[in-house]
C-alpha positions in Angstrom: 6.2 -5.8 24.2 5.5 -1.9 24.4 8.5 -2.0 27.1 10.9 -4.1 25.4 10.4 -1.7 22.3 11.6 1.0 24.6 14.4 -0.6 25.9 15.8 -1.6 22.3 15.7 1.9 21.6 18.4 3.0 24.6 22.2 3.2 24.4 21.6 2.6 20.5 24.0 5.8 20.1 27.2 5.2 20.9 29.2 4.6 17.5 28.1 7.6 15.9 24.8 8.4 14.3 25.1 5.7 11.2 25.9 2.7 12.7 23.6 4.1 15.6 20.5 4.0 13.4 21.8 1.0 11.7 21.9 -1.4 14.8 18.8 0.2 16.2 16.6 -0.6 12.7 18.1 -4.2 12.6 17.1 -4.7 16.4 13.8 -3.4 15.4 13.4 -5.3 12.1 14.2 -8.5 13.8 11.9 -8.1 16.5 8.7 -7.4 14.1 9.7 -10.6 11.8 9.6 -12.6 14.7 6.0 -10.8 15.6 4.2 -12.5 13.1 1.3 -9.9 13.1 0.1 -6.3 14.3 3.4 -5.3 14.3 5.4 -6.4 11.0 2.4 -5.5 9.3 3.2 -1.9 10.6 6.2 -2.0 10.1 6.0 -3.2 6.4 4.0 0.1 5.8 6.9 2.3 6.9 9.1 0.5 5.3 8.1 1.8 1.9 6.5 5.1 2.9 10.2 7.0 2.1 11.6 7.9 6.2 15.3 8.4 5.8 17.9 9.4 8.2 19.4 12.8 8.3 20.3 13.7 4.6 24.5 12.7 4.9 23.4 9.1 5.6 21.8 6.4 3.6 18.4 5.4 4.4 19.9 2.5 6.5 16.2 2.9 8.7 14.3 2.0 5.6 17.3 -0.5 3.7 17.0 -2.6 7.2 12.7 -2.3 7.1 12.5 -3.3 3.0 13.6 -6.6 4.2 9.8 -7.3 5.4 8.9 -6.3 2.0 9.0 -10.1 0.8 9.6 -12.2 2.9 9.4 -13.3 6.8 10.6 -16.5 8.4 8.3 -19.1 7.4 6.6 -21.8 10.2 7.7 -25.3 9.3 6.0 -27.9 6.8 4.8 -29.7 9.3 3.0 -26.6 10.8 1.6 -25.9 7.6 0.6 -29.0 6.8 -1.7 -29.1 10.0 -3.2 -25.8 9.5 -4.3 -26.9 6.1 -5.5 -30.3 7.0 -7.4 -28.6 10.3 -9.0 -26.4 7.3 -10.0 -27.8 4.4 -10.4 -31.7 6.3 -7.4 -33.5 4.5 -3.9 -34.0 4.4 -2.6 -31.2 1.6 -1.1 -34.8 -0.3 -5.1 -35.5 -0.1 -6.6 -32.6 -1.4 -4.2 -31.5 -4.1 -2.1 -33.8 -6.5 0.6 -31.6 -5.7 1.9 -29.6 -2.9 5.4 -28.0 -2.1 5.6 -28.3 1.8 8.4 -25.4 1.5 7.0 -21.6 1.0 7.5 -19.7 -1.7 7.0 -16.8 0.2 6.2 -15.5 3.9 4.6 -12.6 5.3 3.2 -11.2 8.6 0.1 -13.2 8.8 0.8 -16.5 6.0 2.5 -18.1 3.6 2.2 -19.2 0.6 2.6 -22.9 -0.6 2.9 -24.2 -4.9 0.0 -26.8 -5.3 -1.6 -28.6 -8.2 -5.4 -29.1 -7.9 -6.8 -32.6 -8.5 -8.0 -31.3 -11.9 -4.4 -30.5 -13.2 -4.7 -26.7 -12.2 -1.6 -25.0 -11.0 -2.9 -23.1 -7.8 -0.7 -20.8 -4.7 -2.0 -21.8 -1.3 -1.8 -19.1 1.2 -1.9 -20.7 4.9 -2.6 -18.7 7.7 0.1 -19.2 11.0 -2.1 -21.2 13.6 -2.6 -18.8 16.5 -2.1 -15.5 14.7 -5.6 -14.5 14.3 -5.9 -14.8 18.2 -2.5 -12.7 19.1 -3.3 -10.0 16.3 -6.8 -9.6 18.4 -4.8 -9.3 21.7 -2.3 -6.6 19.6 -5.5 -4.9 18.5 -7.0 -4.6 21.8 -4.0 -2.7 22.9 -4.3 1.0 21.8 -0.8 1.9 23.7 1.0 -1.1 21.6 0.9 0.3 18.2 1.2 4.1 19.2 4.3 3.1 21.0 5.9 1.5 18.0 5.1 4.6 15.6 6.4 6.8 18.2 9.3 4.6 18.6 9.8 5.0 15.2 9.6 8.4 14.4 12.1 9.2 17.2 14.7 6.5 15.1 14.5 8.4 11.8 15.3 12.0 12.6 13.8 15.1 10.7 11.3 12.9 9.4 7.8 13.7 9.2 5.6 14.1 12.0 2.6 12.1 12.5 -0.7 11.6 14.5 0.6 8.5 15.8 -3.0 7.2 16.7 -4.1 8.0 14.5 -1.9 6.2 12.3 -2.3 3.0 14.7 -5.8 3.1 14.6 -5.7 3.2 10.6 -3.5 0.2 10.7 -5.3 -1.7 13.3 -8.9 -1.4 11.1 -6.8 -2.5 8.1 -5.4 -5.5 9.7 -8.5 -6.7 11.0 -9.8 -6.7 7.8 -6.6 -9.4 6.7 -7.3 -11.8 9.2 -10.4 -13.6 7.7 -8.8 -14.9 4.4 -13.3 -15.5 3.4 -13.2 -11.3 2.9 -9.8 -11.1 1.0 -11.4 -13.7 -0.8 -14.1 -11.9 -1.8 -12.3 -9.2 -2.3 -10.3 -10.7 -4.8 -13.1 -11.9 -6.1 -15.1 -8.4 -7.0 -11.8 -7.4 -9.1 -11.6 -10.7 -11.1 -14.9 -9.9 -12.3 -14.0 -6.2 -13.0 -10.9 -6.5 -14.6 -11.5 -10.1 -16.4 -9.7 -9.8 -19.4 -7.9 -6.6 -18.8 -5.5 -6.2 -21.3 -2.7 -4.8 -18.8 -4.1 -5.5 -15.3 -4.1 -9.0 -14.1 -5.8 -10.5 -11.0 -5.6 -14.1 -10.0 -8.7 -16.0 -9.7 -9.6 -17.7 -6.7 -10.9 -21.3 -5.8 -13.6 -20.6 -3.8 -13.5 -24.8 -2.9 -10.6 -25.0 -1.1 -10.7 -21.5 0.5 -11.9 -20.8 4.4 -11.2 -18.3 6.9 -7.6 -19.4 7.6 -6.5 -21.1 3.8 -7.3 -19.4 0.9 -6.2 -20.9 -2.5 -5.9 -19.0 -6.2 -4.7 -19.1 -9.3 -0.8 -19.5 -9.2 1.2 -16.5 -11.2 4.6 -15.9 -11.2 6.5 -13.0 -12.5 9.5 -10.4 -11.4 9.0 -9.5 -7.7 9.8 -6.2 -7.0 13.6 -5.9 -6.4 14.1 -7.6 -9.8 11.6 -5.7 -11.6 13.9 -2.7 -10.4 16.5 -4.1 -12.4 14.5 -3.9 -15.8 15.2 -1.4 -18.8 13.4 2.1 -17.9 10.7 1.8 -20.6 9.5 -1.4 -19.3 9.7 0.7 -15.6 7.7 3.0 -17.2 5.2 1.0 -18.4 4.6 -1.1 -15.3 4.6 2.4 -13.5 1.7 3.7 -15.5 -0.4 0.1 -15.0 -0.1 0.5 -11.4 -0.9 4.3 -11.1 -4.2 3.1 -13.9 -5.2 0.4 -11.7 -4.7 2.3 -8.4 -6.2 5.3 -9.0 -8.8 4.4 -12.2 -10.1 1.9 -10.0 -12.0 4.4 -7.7 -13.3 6.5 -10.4 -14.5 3.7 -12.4 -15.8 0.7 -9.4 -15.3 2.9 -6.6 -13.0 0.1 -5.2 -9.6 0.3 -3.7 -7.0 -2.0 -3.4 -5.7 -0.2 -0.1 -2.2 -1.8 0.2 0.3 -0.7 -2.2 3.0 -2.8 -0.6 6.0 -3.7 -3.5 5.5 -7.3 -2.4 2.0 -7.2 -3.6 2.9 -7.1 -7.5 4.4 -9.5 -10.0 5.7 -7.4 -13.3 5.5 -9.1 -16.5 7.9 -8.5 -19.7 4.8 -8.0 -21.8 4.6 -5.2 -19.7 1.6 -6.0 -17.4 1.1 -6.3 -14.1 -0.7 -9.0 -11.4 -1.7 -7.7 -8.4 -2.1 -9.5 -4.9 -3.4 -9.8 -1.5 -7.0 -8.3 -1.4 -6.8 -8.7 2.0 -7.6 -5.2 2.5 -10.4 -3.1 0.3 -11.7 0.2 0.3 -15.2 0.8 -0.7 -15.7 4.6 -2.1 -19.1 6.6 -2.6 -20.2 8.3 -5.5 -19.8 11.4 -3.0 -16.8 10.4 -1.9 -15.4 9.7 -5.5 -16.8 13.7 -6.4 -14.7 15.2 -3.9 -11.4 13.5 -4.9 -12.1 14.7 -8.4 -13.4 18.1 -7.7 -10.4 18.4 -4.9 -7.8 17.3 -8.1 -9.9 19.5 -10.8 -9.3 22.9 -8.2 -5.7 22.2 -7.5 -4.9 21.7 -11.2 -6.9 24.8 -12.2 -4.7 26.8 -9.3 -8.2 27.7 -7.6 -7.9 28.2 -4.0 -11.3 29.8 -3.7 -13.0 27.0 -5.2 -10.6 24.3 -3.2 -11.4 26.0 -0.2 -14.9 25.8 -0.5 -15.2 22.0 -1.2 -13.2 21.0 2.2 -15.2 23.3 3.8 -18.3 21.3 2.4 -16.5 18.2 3.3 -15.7 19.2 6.6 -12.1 19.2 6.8 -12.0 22.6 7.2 -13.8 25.6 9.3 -14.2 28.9 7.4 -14.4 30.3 10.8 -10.5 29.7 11.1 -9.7 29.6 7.7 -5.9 28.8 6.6 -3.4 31.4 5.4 -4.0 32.2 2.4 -2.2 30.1 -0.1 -1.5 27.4 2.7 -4.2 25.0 0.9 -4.0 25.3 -2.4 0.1 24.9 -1.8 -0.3 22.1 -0.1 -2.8 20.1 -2.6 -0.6 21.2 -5.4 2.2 19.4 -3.4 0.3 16.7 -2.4 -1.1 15.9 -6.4 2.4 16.9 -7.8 2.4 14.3 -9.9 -0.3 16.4 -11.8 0.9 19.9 -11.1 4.3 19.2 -12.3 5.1 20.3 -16.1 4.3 17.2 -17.6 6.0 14.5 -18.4 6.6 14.0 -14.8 9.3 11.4 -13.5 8.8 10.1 -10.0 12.0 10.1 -8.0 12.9 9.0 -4.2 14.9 11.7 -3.5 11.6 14.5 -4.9 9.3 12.0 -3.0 11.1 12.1 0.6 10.8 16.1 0.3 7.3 16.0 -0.6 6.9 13.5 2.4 8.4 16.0 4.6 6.7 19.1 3.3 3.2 17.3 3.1 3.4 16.3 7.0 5.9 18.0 8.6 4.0 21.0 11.2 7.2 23.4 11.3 7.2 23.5 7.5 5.7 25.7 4.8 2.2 24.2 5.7 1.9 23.5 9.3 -1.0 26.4 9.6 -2.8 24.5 7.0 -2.5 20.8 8.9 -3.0 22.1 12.6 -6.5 22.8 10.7 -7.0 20.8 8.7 -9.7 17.8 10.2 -8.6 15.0 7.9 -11.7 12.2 7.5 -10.8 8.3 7.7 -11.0 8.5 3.9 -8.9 11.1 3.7 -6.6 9.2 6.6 -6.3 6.3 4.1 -6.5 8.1 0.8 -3.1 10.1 2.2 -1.4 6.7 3.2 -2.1 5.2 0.2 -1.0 7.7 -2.2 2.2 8.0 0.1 2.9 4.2 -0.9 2.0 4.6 -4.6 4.4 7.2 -5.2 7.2 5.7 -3.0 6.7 2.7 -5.7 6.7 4.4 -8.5 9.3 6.4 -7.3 11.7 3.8 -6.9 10.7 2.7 -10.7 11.7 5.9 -11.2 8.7 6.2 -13.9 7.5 8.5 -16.1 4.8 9.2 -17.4 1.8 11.6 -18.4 -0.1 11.2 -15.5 -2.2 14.4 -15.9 -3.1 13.5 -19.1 -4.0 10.0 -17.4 -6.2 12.1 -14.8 -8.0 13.8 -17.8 -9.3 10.8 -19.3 -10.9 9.9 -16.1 -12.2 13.3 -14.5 -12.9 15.2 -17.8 -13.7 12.3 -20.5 -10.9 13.6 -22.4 -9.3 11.3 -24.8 -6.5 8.8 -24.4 -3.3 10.2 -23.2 -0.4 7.1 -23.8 -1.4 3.6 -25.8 -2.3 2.0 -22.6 -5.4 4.8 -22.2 -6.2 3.2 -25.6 -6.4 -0.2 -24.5 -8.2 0.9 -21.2 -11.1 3.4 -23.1 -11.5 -0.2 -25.4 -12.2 -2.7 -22.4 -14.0 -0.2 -20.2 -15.8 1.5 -22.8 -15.9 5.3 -23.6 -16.8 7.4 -20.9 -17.3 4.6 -18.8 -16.4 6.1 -15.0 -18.8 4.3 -13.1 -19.0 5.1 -9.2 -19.4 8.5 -10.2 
């Protein structure tokens, strides 16, 4: 696999840069969908994270890598049918009333099937590829496989930013590992029913914890605006969902300390009310109180412009040795980048074409803070914190919303008052001052 990656990559160049990068991403892109696993799950990350090609082009990298974004070729009804009846002991025309043997969607590790429990109950079936958990072992046990691939794909997506590309692989490989067992996403899912049961803007399916196991796991069925349509909507409604996804996100580690780690555009379903359901759990960050303290002390600093005081709380955390401090500047520069959304004048609008230079400037090492990130020791929280807010903001940029998101951060971090009508509805359900984990 690592060598065939290689190879696809050679004598890619000879039509001119465009078509170059063009042929080499759909090469690449057809390869991972046919993966089933390690791979088009890392390749589903990039594909939202905001790479482009040299500023003349289009983004025909990332146009070619969206396509993972909702869909994957499916396995056939018979396959499914067999994995389901290996699973839960029955034929699926035994266990539900109803069961669509074609997907109604497909992704790197299932797919999921329309059913009808016995009790009238519309549920969405998600069936795990027979075989998959064993290869995505065998991918994981290879530490040269998924470093190759970044590598690979850095070198396709010039002037991008650079990465630690093991570092990278070994984030994805922990994250995957947690998807394969459909019994944790489950529970997962499970711990933000009961958080956000009755939410007035956040919606997360229940599951049926009688027809779920390790390889089917069955839920509540919702349906809604994927992604590419819901980029179609009137900006107000844009805004709107933007705001209930950077609430959920980001108020849900200040108030439960949990994380819903994968902020992939084919993990939401947008509503006209204006809300938002959110899917696959199949990958959840637990936070510490401690933990929870330094984001907000780290976002309190770089709003207040107080390098002194920043510096000191990575240096507590670790990240940084005050025997080799940074430049001066160098930090607080690159947190204010970083948490723009919050340092901007306010109302701020995210926007892909701001979000691919931030991208750049945040990770590349030959630009205005490469002193600061050859020092900077950045903890796996930090490592997935930095993905994840990398994928929120390439969502929300291509919503192009906007919003009052340091007013949001206010409510959370300083018990201020409600900033927009949605902080209304929130203070209500959660109660005032009510920022648990920390």
């Amino acid at each position: 696999m690592v060598a065939s990656l290689r190879r696809r990559m050679r004598g890619a160049d000879d039509d001119g840069p465009d078509a170059a990068s063009r042929r080499a991403a759909e090469r690449w892109v057809e390869r991972l969908g046919r993966s089933k696993g390690v791979l088009m799950k890392a390749g589903q990350l990039m594909s939202f994270v905001g790479f482009s090609v040299d500023g003349e082009y289009q983004p025909v990298f990332q146009q070619a890598l969206a396509r993972l974004q909702d869909d994957a070729p499916p396995m056939p009804p018979e396959m499914a049918a067999a994995q389901v009846e290996a699973e839960l002991g029955a034929p699926p025309g035994e266990v539900f009333a109803e069961f669509e043997p074609d997907p109604i969607a497909a992704a790197s590790i299932g797919q999921v099937h329309r059913a009808v429990t016995r009790d009238g109950r519309r549920v969405a079936v998600k069936v795990q590829y027979p075989g998959v958990e064993r290869a995505i072992r065998a991918d994981l046990a290879n530490a040269e496989l998924l470093a190759t691939f970044f590598q690979i794909g850095g070198g396709m997506v010039r002037g991008g930013p650079r990465v630690d590309v093991r570092r990278l692989a070994k984030e994805v490989s922990e994250r995957v590992g947690d998807e394969i067992d459909y019994l944790t996403e489950a529970r997962n899912q499970q711990e933000f029913a009961d958080h956000y049961r009755g939410h007035p803007f956040v919606r997360i399916p229940e599951v049926d914890h009688r027809l779920t196991t390790r390889r089917v796991l069955t839920m509540e069925f919702a349906d809604g605006k994927r992604h590419r349509e819901a980029l179609l909507a009137g900006q107000d409604l844009k805004d709107r969902w933007g705001e209930v996804l950077f609430r959920f996100y980001l108020g849900s580690i200040r108030r439960i300390g949990l994380f819903h780690a994968d902020p992939h555009p084919g993990n939401y379903l947008f509503h006209d009310d204006g809300t938002v359901t959110f899917l696959d759990f199949g990958c959840v960050k637990h936070f510490d109180p401690g933990t929870v303290r330094y984001m907000v002390d780290t976002a309190e600093a770089t709003v207040a412009g107080d390098e002194e005081w920043l510096l000191r709380i990575q240096y507590e955390r670790g990240g940084l040795d005050p025997a080799d401090p940074p430049p001066a500047g160098a930090t607080l520069g690159w947190w204010r980048t970083t948490l723009r959304a919050w340092t901007a004048p306010q109302p701020y609008t995210y926007a892909p074409e701001e979000h691919s230079t931030i991208t750049r400037a945040e990770f590349g090492l030959r630009g205005p803070y490469g002193e600061f990130l050859r020092r900077w020791r950045m903890d796996p929280d930090m490592t997935t914190l930095t993905r994840i807010q990398l994928g929120m903001s390439a969502v929300l940029s291509q919503l192009r919303a906007t919003g009052e998101w340091e007013g949001i951060r206010r409510e959370w971090d300083r018990g201020g008052p409600p900033a927009t009508g949605l902080g209304e509805l929130d203070v209500a359900f959660w109660g005032e001052g009510a920022v648990h984990a920390r």
